[in-house]
C-alpha positions in Angstrom: 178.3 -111.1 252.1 182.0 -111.9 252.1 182.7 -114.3 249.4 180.3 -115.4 246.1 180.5 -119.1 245.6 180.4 -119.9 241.7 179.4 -123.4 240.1 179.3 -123.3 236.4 177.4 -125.8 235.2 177.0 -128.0 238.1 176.7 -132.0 237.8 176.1 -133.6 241.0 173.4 -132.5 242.6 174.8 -133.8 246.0 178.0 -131.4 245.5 175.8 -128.5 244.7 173.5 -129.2 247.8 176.5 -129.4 250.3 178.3 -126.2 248.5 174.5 -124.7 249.5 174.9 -125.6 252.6 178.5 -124.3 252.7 177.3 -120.7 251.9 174.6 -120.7 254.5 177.1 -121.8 257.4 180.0 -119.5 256.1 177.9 -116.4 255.0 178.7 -116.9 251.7 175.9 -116.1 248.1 176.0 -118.9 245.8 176.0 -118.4 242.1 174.8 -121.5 239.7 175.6 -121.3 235.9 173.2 -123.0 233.9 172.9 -125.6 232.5 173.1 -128.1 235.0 173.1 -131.6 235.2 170.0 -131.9 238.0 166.8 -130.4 238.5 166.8 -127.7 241.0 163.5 -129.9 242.4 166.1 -132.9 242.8 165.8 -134.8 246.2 169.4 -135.1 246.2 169.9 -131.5 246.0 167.5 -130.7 249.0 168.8 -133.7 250.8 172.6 -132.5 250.9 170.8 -129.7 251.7 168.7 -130.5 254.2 165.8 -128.2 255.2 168.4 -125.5 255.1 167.8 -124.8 250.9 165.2 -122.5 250.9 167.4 -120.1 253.1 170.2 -120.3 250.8 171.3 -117.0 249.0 171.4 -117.8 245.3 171.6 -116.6 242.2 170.6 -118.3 239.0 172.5 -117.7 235.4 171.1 -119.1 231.8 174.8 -119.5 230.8 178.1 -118.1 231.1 177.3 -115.2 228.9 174.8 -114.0 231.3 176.6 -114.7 234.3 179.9 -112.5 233.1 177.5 -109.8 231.9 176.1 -109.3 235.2 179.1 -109.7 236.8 181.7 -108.0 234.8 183.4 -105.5 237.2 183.5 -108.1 239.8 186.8 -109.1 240.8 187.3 -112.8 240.6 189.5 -115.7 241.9 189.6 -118.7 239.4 190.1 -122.4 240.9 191.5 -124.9 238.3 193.6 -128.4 239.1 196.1 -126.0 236.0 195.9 -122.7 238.2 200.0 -121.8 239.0 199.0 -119.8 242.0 198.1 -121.6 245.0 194.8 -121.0 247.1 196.5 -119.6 249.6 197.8 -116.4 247.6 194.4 -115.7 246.2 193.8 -112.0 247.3 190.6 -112.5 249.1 188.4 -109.3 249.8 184.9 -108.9 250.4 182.5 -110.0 247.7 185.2 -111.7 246.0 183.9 -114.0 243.4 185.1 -117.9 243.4 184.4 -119.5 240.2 184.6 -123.2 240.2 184.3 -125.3 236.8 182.0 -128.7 236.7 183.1 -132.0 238.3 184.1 -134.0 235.2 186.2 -131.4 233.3 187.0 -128.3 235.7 186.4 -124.6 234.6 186.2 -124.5 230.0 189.9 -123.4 228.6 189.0 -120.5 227.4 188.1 -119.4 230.6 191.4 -120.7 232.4 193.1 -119.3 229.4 191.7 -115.7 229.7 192.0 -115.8 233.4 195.8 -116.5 234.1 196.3 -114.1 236.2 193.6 -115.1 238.6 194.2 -118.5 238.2 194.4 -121.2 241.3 194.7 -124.2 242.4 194.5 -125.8 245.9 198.1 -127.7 246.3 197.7 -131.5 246.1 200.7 -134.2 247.9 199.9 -136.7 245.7 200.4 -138.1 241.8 197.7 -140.4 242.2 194.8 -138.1 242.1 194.3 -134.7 239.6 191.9 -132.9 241.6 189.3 -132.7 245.1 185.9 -133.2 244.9 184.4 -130.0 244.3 182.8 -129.8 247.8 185.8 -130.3 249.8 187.7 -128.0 247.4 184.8 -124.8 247.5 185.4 -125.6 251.5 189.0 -125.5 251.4 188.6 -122.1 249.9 185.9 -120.9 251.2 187.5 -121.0 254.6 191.1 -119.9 254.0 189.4 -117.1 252.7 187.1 -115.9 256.2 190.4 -117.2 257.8 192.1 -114.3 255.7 189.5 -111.8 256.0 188.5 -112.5 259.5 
């Protein structure tokens, strides 16, 4: 797999079901950090979706704790609306991990605060709005990275 897709503590289940999708079409695993604001179950989920869920790579996580433990010699890329790096200087190698915070509040400080180093953000042209929707913005990524890797 090239790239690990990262959600901690998903809200929307239509954002997690398109990042699913995402994976599937870009070769990608998908990593969900519990707890989430949906049932896995949800219709919403399966119907971002589609029938294409069940073919999804994924991996599940209790918490953050678990999911760092597991993962603690990975190397990781950090996306955050306060990264100073942009996107595009994220040094993307296989299995790269791409950590991604929830919709209302972004990745937790003391992550983005331990991280600095690995911290990003996609570049935005306008005052008006602080961040993407997650979708677009694990897209964005997600692509620039195969772009980079191809």
């Amino acid at each position: 797999m090239p790239l690990n897709i990262v959600l901690i503590e998903p809200e929307i289940p239509n954002n997690t079901g398109n990042i699913g999708r995402l994976t599937l079409g870009s070769g990608s695993r998908l990593h969900l950090v519990k707890p989430f604001g949906f049932e896995i179950s949800d219709a919403r989920l399966k119907r971002a979706g589609l029938d294409y869920w069940k073919h999804i790579d994924i991996t599940i996580y209790e918490n953050i704790e678990d999911f760092f433990n597991k993962n603690k010699d990975a190397a990781m890329a950090f996306l955050s609306s306060h990264g100073s790096q942009s996107h595009w200087d994220i040094p993307f190698k296989d299995n790269l991990f791409l950590v991604f915070g929830k919709e209302s509040s972004g990745l937790q400080k003391s992550i983005t605060d331990k991280n600095k180093k690995a911290l990003y953000k996609i570049p935005l042209h306008s005052e008006h709005i602080r961040s993407l929707n997650i979708a677009n913005a694990v897209s964005i990524v997600v692509y620039e990275g195969l772009r980079q890797l191809k």
